[in-house]
NUTOR-898753 format. One record per residue (C-alpha): chain; residue in one letter; residue number from 0; x, y, z. Coordinates in steps of 0.5 Angstrom, whole numbers, plus 500, padded with zeros to 3 digits. Layout:
! NUTOR-898753
{chaine:A residu:a num:NUM east:X north:Y up:Z}
...
//
This chain:
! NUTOR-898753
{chaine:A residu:x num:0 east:708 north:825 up:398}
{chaine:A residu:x num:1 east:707 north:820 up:402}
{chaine:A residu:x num:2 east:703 north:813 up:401}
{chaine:A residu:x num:3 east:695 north:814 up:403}
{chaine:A residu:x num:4 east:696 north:822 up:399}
{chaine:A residu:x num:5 east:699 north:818 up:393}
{chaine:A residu:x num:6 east:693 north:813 up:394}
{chaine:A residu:x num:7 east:688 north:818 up:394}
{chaine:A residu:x num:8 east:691 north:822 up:388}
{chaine:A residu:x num:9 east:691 north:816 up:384}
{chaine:A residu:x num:10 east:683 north:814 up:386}
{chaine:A residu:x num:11 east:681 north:820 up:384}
{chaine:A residu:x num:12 east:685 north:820 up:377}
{chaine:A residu:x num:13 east:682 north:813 up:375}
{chaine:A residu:x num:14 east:676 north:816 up:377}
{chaine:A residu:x num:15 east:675 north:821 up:373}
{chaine:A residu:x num:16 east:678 north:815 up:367}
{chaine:A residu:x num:17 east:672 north:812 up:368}
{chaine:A residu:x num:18 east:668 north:818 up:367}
{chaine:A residu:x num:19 east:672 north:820 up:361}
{chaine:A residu:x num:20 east:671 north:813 up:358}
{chaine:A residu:x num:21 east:663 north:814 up:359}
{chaine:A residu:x num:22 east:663 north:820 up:355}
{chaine:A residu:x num:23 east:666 north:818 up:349}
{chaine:A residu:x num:24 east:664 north:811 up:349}
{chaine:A residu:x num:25 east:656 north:812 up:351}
{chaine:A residu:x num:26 east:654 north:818 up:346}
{chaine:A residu:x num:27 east:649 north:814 up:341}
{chaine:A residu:x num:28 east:647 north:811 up:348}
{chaine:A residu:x num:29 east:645 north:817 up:351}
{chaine:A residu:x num:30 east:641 north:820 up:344}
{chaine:A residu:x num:31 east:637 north:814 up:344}
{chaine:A residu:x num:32 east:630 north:816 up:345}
{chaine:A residu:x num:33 east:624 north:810 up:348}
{chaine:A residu:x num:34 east:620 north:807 up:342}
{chaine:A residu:x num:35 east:614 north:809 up:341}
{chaine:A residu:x num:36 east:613 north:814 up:347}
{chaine:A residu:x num:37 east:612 north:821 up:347}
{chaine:A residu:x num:38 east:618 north:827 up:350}
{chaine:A residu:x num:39 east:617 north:828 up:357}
{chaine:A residu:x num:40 east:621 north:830 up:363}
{chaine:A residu:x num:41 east:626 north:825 up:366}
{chaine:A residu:x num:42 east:628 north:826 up:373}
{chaine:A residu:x num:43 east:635 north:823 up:377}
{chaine:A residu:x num:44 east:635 north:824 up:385}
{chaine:A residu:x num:45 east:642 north:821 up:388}
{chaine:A residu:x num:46 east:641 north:822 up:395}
{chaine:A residu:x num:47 east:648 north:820 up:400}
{chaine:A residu:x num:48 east:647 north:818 up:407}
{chaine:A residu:x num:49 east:652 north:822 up:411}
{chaine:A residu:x num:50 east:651 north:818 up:418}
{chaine:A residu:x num:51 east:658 north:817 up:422}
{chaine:A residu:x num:52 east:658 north:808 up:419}
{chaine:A residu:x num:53 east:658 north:811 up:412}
{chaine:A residu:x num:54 east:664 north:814 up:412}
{chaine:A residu:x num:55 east:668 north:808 up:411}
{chaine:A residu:x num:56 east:663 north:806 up:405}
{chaine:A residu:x num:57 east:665 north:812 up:401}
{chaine:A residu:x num:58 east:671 north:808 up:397}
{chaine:A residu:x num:59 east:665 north:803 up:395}
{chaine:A residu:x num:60 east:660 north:808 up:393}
{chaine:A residu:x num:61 east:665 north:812 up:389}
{chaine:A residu:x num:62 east:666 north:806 up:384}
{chaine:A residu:x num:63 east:659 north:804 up:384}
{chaine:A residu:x num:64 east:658 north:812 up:381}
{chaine:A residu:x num:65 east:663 north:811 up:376}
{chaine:A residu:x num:66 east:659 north:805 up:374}
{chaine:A residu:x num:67 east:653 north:808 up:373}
{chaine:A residu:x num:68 east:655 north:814 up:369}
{chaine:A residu:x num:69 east:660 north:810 up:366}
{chaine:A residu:x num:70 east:654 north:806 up:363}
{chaine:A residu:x num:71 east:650 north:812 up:363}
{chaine:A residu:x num:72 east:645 north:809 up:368}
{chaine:A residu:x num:73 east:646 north:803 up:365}
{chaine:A residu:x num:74 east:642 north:807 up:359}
{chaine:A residu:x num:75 east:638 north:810 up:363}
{chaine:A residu:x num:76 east:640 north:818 up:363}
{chaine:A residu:x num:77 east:638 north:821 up:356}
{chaine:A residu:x num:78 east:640 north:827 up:354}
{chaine:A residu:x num:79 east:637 north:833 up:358}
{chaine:A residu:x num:80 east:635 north:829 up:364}
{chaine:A residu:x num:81 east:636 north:833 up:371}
{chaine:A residu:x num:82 east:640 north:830 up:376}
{chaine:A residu:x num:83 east:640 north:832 up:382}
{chaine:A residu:x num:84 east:643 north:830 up:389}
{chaine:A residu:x num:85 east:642 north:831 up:397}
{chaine:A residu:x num:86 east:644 north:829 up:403}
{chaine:A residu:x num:87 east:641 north:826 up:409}
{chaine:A residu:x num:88 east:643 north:824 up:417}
{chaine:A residu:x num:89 east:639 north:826 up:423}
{chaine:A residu:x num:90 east:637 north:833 up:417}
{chaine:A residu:x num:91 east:636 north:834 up:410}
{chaine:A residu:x num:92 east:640 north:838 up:406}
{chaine:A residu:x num:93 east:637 north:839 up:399}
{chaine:A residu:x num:94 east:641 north:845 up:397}
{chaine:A residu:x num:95 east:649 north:844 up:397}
{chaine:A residu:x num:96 east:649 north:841 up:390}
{chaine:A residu:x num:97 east:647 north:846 up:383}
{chaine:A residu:x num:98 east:643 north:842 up:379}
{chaine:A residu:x num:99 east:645 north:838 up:374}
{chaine:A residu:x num:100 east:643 north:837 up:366}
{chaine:A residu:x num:101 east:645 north:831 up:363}
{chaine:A residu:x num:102 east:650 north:832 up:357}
{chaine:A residu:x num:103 east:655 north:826 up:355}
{chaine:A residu:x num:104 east:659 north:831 up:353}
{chaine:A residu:x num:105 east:659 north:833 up:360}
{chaine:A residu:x num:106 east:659 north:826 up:363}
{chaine:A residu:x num:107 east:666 north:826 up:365}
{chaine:A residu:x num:108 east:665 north:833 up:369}
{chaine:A residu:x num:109 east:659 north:831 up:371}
{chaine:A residu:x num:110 east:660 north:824 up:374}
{chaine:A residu:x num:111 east:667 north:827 up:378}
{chaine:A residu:x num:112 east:664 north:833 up:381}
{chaine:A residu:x num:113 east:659 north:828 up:384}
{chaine:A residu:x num:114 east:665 north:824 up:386}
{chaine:A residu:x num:115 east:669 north:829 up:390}
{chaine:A residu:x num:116 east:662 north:831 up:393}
{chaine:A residu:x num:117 east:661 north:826 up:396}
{chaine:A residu:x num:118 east:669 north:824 up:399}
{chaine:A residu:x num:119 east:667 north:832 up:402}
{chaine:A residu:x num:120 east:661 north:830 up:406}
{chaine:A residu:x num:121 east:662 north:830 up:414}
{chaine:A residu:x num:122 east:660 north:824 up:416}
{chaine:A residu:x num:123 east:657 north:824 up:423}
{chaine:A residu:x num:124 east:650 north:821 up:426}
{chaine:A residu:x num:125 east:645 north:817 up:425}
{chaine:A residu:x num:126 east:641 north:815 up:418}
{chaine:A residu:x num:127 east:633 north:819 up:420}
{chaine:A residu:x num:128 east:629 north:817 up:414}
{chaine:A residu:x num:129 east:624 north:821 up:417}
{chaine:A residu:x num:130 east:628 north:827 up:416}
{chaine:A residu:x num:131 east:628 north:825 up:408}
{chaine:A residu:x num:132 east:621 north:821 up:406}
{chaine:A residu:x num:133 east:616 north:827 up:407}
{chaine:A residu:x num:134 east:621 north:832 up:402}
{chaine:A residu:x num:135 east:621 north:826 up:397}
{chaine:A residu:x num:136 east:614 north:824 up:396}
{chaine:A residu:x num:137 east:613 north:831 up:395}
{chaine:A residu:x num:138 east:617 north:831 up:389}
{chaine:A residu:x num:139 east:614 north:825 up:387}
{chaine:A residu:x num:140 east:608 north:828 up:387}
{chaine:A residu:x num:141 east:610 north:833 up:382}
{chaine:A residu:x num:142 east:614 north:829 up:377}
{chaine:A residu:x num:143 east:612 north:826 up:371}
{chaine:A residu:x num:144 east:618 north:821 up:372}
{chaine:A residu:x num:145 east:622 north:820 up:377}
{chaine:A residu:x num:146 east:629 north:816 up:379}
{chaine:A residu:x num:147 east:631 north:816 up:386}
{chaine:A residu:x num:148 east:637 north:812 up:388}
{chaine:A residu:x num:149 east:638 north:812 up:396}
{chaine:A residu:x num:150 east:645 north:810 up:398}
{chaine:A residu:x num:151 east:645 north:808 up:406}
{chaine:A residu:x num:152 east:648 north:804 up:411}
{chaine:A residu:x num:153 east:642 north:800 up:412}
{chaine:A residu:x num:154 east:643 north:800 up:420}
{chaine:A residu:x num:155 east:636 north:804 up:420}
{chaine:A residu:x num:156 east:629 north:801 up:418}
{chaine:A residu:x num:157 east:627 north:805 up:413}
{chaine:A residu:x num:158 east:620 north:808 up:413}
{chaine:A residu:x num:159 east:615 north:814 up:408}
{chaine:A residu:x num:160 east:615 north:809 up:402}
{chaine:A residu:x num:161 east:610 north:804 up:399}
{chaine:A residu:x num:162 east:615 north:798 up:400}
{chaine:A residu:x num:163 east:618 north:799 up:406}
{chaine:A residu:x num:164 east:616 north:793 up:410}
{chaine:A residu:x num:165 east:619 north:789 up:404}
{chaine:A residu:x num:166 east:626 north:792 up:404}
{chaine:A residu:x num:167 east:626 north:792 up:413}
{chaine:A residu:x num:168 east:625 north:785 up:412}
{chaine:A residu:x num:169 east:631 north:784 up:407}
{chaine:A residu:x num:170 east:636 north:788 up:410}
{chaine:A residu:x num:171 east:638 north:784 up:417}
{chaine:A residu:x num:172 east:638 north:778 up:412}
{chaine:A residu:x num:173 east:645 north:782 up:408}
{chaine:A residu:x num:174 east:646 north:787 up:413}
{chaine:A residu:x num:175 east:653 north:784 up:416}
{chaine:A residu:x num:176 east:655 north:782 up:409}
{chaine:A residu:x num:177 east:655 north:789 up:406}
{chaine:A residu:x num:178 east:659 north:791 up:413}
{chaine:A residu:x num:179 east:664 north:787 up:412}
{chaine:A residu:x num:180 east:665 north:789 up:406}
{chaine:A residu:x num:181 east:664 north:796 up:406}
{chaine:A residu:x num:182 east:659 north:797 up:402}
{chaine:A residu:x num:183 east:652 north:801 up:401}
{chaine:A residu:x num:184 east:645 north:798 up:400}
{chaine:A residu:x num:185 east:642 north:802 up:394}
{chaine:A residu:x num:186 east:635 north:804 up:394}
{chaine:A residu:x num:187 east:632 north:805 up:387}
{chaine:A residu:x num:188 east:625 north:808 up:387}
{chaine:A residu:x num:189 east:621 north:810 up:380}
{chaine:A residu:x num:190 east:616 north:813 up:380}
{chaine:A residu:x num:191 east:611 north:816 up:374}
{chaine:A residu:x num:192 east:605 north:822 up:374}
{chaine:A residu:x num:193 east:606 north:823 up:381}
{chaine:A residu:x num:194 east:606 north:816 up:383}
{chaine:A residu:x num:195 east:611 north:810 up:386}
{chaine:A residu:x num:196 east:611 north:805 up:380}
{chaine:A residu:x num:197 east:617 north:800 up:383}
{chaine:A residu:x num:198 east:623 north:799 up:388}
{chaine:A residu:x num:199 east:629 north:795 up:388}
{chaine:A residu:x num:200 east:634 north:793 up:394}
{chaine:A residu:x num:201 east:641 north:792 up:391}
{chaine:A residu:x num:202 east:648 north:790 up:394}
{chaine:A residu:x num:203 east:654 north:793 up:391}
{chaine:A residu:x num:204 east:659 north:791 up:388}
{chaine:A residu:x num:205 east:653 north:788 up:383}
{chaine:A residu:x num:206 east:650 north:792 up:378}
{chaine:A residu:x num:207 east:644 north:795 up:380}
{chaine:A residu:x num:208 east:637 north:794 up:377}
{chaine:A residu:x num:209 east:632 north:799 up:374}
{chaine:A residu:x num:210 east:624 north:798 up:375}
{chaine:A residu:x num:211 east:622 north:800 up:367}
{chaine:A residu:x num:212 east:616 north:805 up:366}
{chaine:A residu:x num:213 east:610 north:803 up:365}
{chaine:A residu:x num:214 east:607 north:806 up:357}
{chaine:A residu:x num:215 east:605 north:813 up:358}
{chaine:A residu:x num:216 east:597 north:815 up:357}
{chaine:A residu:x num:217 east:597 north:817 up:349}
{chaine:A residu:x num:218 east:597 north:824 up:348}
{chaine:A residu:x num:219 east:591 north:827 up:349}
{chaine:A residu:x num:220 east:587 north:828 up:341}
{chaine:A residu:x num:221 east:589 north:836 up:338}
{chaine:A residu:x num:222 east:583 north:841 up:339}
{chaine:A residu:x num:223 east:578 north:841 up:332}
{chaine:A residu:x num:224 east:582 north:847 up:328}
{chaine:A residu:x num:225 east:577 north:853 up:328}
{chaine:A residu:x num:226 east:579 north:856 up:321}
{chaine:A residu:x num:227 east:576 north:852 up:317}
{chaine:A residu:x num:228 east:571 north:855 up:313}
{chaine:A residu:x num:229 east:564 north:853 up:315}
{chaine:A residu:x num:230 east:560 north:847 up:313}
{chaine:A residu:x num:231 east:555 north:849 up:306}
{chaine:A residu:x num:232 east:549 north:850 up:308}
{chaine:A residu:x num:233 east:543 north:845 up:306}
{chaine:A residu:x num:234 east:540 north:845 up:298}
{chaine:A residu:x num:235 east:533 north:849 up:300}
{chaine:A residu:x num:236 east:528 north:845 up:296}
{chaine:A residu:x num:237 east:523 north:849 up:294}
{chaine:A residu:x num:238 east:515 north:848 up:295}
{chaine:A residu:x num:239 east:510 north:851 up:290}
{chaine:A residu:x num:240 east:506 north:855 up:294}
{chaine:A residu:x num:241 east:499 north:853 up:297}
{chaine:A residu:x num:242 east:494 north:859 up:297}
{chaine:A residu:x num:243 east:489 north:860 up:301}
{chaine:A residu:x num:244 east:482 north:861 up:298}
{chaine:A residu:x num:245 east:477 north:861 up:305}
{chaine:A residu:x num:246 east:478 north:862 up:312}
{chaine:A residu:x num:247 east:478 north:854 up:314}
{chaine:A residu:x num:248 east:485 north:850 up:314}
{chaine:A residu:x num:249 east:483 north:846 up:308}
{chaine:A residu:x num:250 east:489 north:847 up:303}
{chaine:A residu:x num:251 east:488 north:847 up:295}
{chaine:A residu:x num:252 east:492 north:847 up:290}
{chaine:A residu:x num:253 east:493 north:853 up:284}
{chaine:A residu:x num:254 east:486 north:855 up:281}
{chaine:A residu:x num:255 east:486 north:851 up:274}
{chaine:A residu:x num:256 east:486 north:857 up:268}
{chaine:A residu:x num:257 east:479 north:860 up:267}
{chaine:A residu:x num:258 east:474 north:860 up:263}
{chaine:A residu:x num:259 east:471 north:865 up:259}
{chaine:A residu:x num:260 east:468 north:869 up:263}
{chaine:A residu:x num:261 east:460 north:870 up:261}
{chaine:A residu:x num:262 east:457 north:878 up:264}
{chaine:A residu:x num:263 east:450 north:877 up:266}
{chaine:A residu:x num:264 east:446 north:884 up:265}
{chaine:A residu:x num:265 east:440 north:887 up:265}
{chaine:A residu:x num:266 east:442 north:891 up:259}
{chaine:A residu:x num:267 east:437 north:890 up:253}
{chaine:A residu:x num:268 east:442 north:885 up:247}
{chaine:A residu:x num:269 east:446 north:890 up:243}
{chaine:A residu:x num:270 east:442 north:890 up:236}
{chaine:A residu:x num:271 east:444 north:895 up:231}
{chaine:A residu:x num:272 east:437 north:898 up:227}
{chaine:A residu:x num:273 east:438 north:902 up:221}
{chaine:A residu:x num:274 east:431 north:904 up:221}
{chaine:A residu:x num:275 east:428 north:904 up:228}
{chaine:A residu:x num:276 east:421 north:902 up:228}
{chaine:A residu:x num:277 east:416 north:907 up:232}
{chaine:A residu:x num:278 east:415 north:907 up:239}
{chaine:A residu:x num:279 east:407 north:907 up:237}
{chaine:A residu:x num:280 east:409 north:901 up:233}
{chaine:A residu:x num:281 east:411 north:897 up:240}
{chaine:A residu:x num:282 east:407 north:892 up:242}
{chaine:A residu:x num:283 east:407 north:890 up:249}
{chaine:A residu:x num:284 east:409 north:883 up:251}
{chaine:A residu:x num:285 east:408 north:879 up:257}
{chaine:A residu:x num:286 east:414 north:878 up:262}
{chaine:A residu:x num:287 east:418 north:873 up:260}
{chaine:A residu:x num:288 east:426 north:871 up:262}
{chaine:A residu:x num:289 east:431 north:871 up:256}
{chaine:A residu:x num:290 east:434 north:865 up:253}
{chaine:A residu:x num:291 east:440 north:866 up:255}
{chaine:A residu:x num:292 east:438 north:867 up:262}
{chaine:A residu:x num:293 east:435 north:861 up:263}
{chaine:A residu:x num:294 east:440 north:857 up:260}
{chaine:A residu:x num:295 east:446 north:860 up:266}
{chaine:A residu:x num:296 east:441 north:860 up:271}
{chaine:A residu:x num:297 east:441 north:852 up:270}
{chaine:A residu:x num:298 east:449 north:852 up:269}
{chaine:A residu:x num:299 east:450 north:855 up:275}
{chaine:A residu:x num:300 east:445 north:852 up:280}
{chaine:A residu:x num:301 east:443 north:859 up:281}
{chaine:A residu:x num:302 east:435 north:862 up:282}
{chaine:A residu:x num:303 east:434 north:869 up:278}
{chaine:A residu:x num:304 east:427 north:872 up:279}
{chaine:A residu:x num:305 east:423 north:874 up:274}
{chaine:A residu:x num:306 east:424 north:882 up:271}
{chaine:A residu:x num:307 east:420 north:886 up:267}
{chaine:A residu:x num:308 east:424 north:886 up:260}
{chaine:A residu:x num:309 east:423 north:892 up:255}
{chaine:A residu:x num:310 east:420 north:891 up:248}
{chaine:A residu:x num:311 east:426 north:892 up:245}
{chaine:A residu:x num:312 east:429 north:886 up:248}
{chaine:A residu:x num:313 east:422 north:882 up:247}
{chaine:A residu:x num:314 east:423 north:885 up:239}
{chaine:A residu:x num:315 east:431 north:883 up:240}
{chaine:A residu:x num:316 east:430 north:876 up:243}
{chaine:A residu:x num:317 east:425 north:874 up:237}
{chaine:A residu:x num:318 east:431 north:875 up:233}
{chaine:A residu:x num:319 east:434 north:867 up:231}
{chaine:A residu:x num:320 east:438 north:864 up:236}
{chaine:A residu:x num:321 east:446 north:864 up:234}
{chaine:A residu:x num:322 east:446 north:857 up:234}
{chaine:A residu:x num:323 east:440 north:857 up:228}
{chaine:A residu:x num:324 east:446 north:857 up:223}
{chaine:A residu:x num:325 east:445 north:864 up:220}
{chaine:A residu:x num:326 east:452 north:869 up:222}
{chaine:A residu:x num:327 east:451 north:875 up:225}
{chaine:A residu:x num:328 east:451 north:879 up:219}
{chaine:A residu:x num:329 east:446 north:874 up:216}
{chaine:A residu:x num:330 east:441 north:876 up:221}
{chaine:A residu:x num:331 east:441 north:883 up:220}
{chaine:A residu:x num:332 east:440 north:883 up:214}
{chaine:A residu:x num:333 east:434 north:879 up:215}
{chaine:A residu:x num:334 east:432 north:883 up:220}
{chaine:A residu:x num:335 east:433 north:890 up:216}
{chaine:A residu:x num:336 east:429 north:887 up:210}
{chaine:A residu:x num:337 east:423 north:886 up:214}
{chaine:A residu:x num:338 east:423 north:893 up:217}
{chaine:A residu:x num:339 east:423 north:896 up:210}
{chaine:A residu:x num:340 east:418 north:892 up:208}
{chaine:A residu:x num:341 east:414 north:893 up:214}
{chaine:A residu:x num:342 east:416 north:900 up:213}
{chaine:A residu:x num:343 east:414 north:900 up:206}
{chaine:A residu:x num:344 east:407 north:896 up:208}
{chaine:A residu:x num:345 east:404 north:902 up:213}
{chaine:A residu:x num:346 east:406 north:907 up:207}
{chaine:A residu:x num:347 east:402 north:905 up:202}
{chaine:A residu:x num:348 east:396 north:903 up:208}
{chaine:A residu:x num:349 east:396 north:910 up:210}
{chaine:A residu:x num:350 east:396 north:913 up:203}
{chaine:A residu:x num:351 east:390 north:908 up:201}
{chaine:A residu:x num:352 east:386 north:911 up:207}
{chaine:A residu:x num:353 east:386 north:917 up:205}
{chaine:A residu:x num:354 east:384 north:916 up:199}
{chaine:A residu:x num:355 east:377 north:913 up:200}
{chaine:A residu:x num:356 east:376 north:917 up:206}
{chaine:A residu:x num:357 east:376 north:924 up:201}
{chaine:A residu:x num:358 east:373 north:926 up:195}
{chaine:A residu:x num:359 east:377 north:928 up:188}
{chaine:A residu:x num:360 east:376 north:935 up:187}
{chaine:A residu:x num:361 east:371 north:935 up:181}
{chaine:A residu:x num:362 east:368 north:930 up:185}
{chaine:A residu:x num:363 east:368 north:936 up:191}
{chaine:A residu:x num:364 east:367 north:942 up:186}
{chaine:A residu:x num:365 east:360 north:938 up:183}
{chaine:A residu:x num:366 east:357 north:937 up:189}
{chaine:A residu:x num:367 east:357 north:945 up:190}
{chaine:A residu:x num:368 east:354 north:946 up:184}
//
C-alpha cells in the first residue's frame, strides 16, 4: 500500500472516530428540547460547492463537518431534525443524497456517509449562486425553521439572500487568506416561518457561529368545547296578570271581592198572608216609589222613573221598616192580628146590619094580622 492510499485510508478512520465519539458523547445533548417553546420542525440543508477550486479544500471541509456533527451542530440538531444535502457549480443538483432524520444513535453513520459524499463529488466549473438561490428561497418559504450552511470557495460574489452586500464586502478582505490555507467560507443562514432571520460569514478552522431563533408566536387558544351542556336558562319571574275591563289601554289591577249584590225588581216584596184580605177591601193609593228604591237609586247615583205600584205593595210597604227594631217573625204576627181583628170587625158590622134592616118574625107575623 503505498503513501497517499494509506493517508487517505487513515483520514477516513479518524473520521468516522470523530463520528463515533458524537454519537456516545452528544445523547442527552441531542434530547434537549428549548425552553419554553413548542414542537416544530427543524430543517438542515448542507449545500457543497462543486467548482474545480474546491477540490483541494475537501480535506478541510471534511474536519469542519466531523466538528459540527461531533458537537451536534454545536447543539443545534435535536433528535428528528432532517438534514438534507445538495450540491452546486454552474447547476443545482438536489437529488443525489436520500434525506436524513437525526438520530444519535445514528450520528456516526450519518456524519460518515456525508463525509464520503463529498470526497466523491466531481469537481469542475464555476460557483453560480445563481443556479442555487431561487430553490433555496423557495424552501425558505416553506419551512417553519430552517438552517442552511453553504460551503463555497468564496471566488464569486454571492447573490438571492438578504445580506449579500454584506458578505461580498467581507470576502475580498479574507479571500487570499482561506486560499492560502485551503479552507472554505461557510454561509450560515436561519430562517423562521418563511422568513430570513440572521446570517453569519465564518472562516474555518474556527468553530462556526449559529444566529438564534427569535421566540416562536404562542400557539394560537384551543376551540371553546362544544360538549358542554347548554347554559341554564334564566329563573322566569312570574307577573300577576293585568285584566282588561275596557277597551281603552288603561290597566287596572284585580277587582276587590264584592259586595253583596242587591236585585232590584219590580216584583211586589214577598209578604206571607194567612188570611188575605178581599180584593173589595183594597184601597187604591196614589203612585209612590218604595223606600227601598229610593234609597239604591241615591247610593248608585242613578235616576229610576216612577211606576205605578199594586196595592199589595202599597199594603206591604206600610208594614214597619226592618230597621224599627221588630224581627221579621214579630212583624207578622202583628200584621196577622190585625187581619183577624179587622176580620172579626167586618163580621160583626154586617150581622148588626142585617138585623136593623128586618123585623123579628113575630113582629112580621103581627103586622099581617
Amino acid at each position: 500500500m503505498d503513501k497517499k492510499m494509506y493517508s487517505s485510508h487513515f483520514s477516513l478512520s479518524a473520521r468516522i472516530f470523530a463520528a463515533l465519539l458524537a454519537g456516545i458523547f452528544l445523547v442527552p445533548a441531542a434530547h434537549a428540547q428549548p425552553d419554553g417553546r413548542r414542537p416544530v420542525e427543524n430543517r438542515f440543508l448542507l449545500i457543497f460547492d462543486t467548482s474545480a477550486d474546491m477540490k483541494k479544500r475537501v480535506p478541510a471541509e471534511q474536519k469542519t463537518l466531523d466538528s459540527l456533527f461531533l458537537t451536534s451542530f454545536i447543539e443545534q440538531l435535536q433528535s428528528g431534525d432532517s438534514i438534507g444535502v445538495w450540491t452546486f457549480d454552474k447547476d443545482l443538483r438536489t437529488d443525489q443524497f436520500p434525506l436524513q432524520y437525526w438520530l444519535p444513535s445514528e450520528a456516526a453513520t450519518i456524519a460518515a456517509d456525508i463525509n464520503s459524499f463529498v470526497e466523491k463529488q466531481h469537481y469542475a466549473n464555476d460557483t453560480s449562486f445563481g443556479s442555487l438561490q431561487p430553490w433555496l428561497n423557495e424552501v425558505v418559504t416553506n419551512s417553519e425553521r430552517l438552517t442552511v450552511l453553504i460551503f463555497f470557495d468564496g471566488e464569486t460574489a454571492v447573490s438571492g439572500t438578504p445580506y449579500d452586500d454584506k458578505i461580498n464586502q467581507i470576502l475580498p478582505q479574507r479571500l487570499a487568506e482561506q486560499k492560502k490555507a485551503r479552507q472554505p467560507f461557510v454561509i450560515v443562514l436561519r430562517a423562521q416561518l418563511g422568513q430570513y432571520i440572521g446570517c453569519t460569514l465564518d472562516f474555518p478552522p474556527t468553530p462556526l457561529s449559529f444566529p438564534d431563533f427569535p421566540p416562536l408566536p404562542p400557539p394560537p387558544a384551543p376551540p371553546a368545547p362544544t360538549n358542554q351542556p347548554p347554559p341554564a336558562p334564566p329563573k322566569r319571574v312570574v307577573m300577576q296578570s293585568i285584566i282588561m275591563i275596557n277597551t281603552n289601554s288603561e290597566a287596572k289591577l284585580p277587582p276587590a271581592p264584592p259586595a253583596p249584590k242587591l236585585e232590584m225588581t219590580n216584583s211586589p216584596l214577598p209578604v206571607a198572608l194567612t188570611n188575605p184580605v178581599p180584593e173589595t177591601n183594597a184601597v187604591s193609593a196614589p203612585e209612590i216609589i218604595s223606600t227601598a228604591e229610593t234609597n239604591l237609586a241615591a247610593e248608585t247615583n242613578a235616576v229610576f222613573a216612577p211606576e205605578k205600584i199594586p196595592a199589595a205593595e202599597i199594603n206591604a210597604s206600610a208594614l214597619p221598616p226592618e230597621d224599627s227594631g221588630l224581627g221579621g217573625g214579630g212583624a207578622l204576627a202583628i200584621g196577622v192580628v190585625l187581619l183577624v181583628a179587622a176580620g172579626g170587625l167586618t163580621v160583626f158590622i154586617l150581622r148588626r146590619s142585617r138585623k136593623s134592616g128586618q123585623a123579628s118574625l113575630i113582629t112580621r107575623s103581627m103586622r099581617k094580622k
